[in-house]
N, C-alpha and C positions, 0 to 999 in steps of 0.2 A: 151416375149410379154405377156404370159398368167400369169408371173407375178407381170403386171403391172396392170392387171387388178383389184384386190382387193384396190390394195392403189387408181386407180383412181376414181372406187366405192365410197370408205370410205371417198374421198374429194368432189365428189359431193355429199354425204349424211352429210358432217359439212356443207357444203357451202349451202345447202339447209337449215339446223338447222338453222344456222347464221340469213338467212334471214327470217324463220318461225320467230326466237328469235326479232328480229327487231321489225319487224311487229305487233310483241304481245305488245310489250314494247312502240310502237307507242299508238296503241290502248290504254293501259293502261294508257297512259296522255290523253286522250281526254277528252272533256270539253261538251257531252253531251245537259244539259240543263244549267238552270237559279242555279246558288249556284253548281254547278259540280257535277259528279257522285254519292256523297255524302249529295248534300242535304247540304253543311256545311260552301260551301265556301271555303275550302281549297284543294290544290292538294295535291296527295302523289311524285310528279313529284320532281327529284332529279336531273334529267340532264340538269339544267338550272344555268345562272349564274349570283348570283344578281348584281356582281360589275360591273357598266357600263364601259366604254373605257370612253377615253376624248370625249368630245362631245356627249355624249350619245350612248343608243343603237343601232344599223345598221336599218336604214329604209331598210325593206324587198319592202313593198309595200303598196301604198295608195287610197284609193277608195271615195267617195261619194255618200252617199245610202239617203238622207233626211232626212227631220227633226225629230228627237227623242230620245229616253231613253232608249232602246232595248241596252242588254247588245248582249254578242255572244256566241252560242253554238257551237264548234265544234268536229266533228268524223269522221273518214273514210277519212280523209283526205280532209275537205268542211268545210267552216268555213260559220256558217247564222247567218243572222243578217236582219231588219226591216225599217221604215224609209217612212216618208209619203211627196209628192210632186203632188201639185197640187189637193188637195182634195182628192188624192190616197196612201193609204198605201200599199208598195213592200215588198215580202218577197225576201232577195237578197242568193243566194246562189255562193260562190266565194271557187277558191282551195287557199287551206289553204296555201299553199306555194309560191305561183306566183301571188295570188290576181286578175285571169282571172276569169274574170265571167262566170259560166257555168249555171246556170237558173239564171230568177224572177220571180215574179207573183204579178199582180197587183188589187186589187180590191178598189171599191170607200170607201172613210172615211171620213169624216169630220177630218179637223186639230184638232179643240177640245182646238185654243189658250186661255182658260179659264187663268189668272194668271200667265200665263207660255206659252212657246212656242209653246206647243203642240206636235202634233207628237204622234210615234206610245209610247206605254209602255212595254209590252211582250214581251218578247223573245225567240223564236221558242226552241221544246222540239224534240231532235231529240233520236227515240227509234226503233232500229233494220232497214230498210229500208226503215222508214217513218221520216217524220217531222209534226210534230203539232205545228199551230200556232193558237190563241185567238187575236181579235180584241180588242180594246178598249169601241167600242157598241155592241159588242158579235157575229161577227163574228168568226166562227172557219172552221179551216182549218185542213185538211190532206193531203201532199202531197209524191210525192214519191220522195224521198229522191237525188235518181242519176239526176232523168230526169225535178222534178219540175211538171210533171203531176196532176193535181187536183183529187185524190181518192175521196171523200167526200165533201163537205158545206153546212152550214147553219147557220143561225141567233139565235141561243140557249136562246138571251133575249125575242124573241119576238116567239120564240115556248112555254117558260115559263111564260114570265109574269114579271119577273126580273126586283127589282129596279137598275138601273145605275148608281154606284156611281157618286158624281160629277163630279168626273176626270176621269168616266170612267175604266170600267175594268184593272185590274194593275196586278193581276196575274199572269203568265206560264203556261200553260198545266203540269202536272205532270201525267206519264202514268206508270203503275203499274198492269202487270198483262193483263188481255182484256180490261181494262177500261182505260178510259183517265179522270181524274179526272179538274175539272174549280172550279176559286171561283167565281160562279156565283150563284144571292140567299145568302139567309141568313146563309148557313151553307153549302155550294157548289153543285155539280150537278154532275152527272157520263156520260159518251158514252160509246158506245161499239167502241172499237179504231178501227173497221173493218169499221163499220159501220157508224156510229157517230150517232144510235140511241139511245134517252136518258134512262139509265138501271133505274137511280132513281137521286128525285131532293129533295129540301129541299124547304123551304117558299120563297116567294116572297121580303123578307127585305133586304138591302142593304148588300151590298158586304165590305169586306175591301179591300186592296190590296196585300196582301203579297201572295204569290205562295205555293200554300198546299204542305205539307211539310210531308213524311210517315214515322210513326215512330211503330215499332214493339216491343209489350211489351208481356207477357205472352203468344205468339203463335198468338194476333190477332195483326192486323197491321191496324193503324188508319191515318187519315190526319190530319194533324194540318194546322188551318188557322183561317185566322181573318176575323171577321165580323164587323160594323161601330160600333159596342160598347164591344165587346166584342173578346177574344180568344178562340178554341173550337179545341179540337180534335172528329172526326167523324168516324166509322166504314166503309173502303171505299168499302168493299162488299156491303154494304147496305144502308153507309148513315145515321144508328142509331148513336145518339148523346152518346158519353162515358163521356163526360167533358166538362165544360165552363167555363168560368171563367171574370166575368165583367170587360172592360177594354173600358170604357167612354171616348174617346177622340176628342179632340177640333176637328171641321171638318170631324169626324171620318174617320181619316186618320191613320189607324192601316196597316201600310204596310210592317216595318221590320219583317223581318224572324225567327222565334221563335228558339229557341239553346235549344238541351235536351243534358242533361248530366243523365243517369240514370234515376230516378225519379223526376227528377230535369230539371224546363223550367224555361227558361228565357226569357221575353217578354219586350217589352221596343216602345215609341212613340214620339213624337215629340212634337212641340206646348207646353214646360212645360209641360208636364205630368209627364215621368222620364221614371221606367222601377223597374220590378217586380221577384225577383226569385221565383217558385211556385213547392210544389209538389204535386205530379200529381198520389202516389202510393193508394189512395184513388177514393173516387167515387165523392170526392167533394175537388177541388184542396184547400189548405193551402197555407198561405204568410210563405215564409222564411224571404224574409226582404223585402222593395220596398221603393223606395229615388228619387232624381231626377240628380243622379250623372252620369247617362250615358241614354241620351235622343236621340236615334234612330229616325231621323225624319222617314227617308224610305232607307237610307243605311246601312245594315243591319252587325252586329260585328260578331266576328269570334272567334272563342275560341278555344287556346292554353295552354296546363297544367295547367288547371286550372282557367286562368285569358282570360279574355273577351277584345279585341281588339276592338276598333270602335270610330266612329265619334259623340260628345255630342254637341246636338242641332240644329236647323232650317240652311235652307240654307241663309236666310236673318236676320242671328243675329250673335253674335260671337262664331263662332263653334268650336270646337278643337278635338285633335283624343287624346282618353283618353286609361287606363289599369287600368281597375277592378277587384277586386279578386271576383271572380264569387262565392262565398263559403259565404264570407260574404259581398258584396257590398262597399267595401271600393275601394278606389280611390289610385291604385300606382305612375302613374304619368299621365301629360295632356301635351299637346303639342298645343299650338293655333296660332303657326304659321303657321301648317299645312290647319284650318280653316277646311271649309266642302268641301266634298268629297264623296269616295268609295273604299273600299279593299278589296281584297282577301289576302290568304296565301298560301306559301309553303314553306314545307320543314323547317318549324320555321320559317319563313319566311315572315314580313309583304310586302306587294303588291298597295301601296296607289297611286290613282291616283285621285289629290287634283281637286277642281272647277274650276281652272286657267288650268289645264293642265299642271302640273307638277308632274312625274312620283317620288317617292322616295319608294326605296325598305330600309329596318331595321328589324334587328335582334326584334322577339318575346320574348322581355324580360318585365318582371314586376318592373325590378331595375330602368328602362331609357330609352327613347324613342332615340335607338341605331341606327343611320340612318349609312346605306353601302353604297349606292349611289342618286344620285338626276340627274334629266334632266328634261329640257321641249320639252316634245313631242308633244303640240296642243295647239292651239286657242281657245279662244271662254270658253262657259260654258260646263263645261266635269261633268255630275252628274252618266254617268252609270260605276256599274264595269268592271276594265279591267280584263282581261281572258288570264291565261296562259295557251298553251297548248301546245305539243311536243319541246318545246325550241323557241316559237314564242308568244310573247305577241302584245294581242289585243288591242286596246285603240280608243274611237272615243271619239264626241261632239255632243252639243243639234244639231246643224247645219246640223248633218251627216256625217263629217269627220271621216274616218277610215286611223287607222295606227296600220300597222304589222311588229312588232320589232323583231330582230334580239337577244335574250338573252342565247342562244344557250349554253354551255361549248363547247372549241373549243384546 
């Protein structure tokens, strides 16, 4: 008996490893905020499978959260997501694997149908055992994470003064550190993420909409985000201005997500504009080169070895998903049957889920737009990114339609 005892030891000490190892490995695909752990839009997520079965991916489970743009964050095994009904926007919190709803929370919002349906825009930034979410009129929120508890609120436009973009705040909380970073203002605003009292703000001018984006160069680490005329990265200790860079756009609708490579950013809009490589190792950015060959309205591309993945041009003109060689702006190939949409990546891996609601995963190549599988997963107008995370892709619609797929290896 007393020899059995070491081997029984030594199997519950793997079997315990095992499941430590799981666990970790979990975690390591989760999908945090807006553009993933990364900031980039891509996962490092390997345990997934992009070839569908016949008939598509396995519906895990489907939900109805209202009308909006709100992509989905998920960690810890909770998948959030946004969505406004009845002059109210809900923050929905559902398990990631069963799609039961374990909190909401509701506060009042104007739909805000300007042009477009309306609905919420933001997508809740979830950091260590909170969740931050931003309004559209600058409501911001802290809640706690498991229980949905309200930590904090307030109205951040009308403590500052803050013009409203047209469409209303489009940002993400980006949280870094004690601060929760908004692009609220001309060159954004900080909280204390305990607190949500404001550390330092910038001017009163209009907002863009892309989601401040942290990017560390020399030991300081700055945000990058857009303003209605402009790109700027900001020192997010403080808030002092490092760079700007004029970017005049029709509507001033600067809401795709700026891509660094090095010294090197790539910025791009919609409306005819086009899109700009710049560097940035100076105190006054340079044009590398700027064309109108890959026009970012607000779905923002994704950069694999080299070459810029994404969708060229407005959602109400003829759009196509293109491949740019990021180095010098040329054009590898275009694809316009695809039209406009939204993507992620993994694993080399495009992730496109088109305007119609049709899912088509393809190899990140520069040679040819190398399609693996196609399905239609939804109705209706689908403009936000889907989101993969531990072997479950997310997908909804402007309407609020939520579907959790089944893309597992198996």
């Amino acid at each position: 008996m007393f020899s059995l005892l070491p081997a029984m030891k030594t199997a519950a000490l793997i079997s315990a490893l095992a499941v430590l190892a799981a666990t970790s490995a979990t975690r390591a695909d989760d999908w945090p905020n807006y553009r993933g752990p990364h900031y980039d839009g891509i996962s490092t997520e390997k345990g997934w499978n992009p070839q569908f079965p016949g008939g598509g991916p396995k519906v895990l489970w489907k939900s109805s959260v209202g009308t909006g743009f709100s992509s989905f964050s998920v960690a810890d095994g909770r998948v959030f997501t946004t969505g406004n009904e009845d002059n109210a926007d809900t923050v929905f919190c559902f398990d990631a694997v069963t799609g039961k709803e374990i909190w909401k929370q509701s506060y009042p919002s104007d739909l805000g149908d300007k042009f477009f349906e309306g609905g919420t825009s933001c997508t809740p930034t979830v950091a260590g055992d909170r969740v931050y979410q931003l309004s559209r009129w600058g409501d911001a929120f802290c809640y706690d994470a498991a229980t949905g508890k309200i930590i904090w609120s307030k109205n951040v436009q009308k403590e500052t003064g803050a013009k409203i973009p047209d469409w209303g705040y489009g940002g993400s909380p980006l949280v870094q550190g004690k601060l929760v970073i908004l692009n609220v203002g001309g060159a954004g605003l900080a909280l204390d993420k305990e607190t949500g009292k404001i550390v330092w703000k910038s001017d009163t001018e209009s907002a863009g909409y892309s989601t401040p984006m942290p990017v560390t160069r020399g030991g300081l680490t700055t945000a990058l985000l857009a303003a209605g005329k402009k790109y700027q990265a900001v020192d997010i200790s403080n808030g002092a201005k490092i760079w700007e860079f004029p970017w005049p756009t029709r509507y001033e609708v600067n809401a795709a997500a700026p891509i660094v490579s090095g010294d090197m950013v790539f910025i791009s809009a919609g409306y005819n504009h086009g899109s700009a490589l710049i560097n940035v190792s100076g105190s006054t950015p340079t044009v590398v080169w700027q064309n109108k060959d890959l026009r970012n309205q607000f779905s923002s591309s994704v950069l694999i070895g080299g070459y810029l993945y994404g969708i060229d041009n407005d959602q109400n003109t003829k759009a196509s998903l293109r491949c740019v060689d990021m180095a010098k702006g040329e054009v590898k190939w275009k694809d316009e049957a695809v039209g406009f949409g939204s993507l992620m990546a993994a694993n080399d891996t495009l992730i496109v889920l088109t305007a119609k609601g049709e899912l088509i995963t393809a190899k990140a190549s520069p040679e040819k737009f190398d399609v693996i599988s196609r399905a239609k997963v939804l109705t209706g107008k689908c403009w936000s990114a889907p989101v993969l995370a531990n072997g479950r892709l997310y997908c909804r619609n402007a309407a609020g339609d939520v579907v959790c797929l089944d893309v597992s290896k198996k």
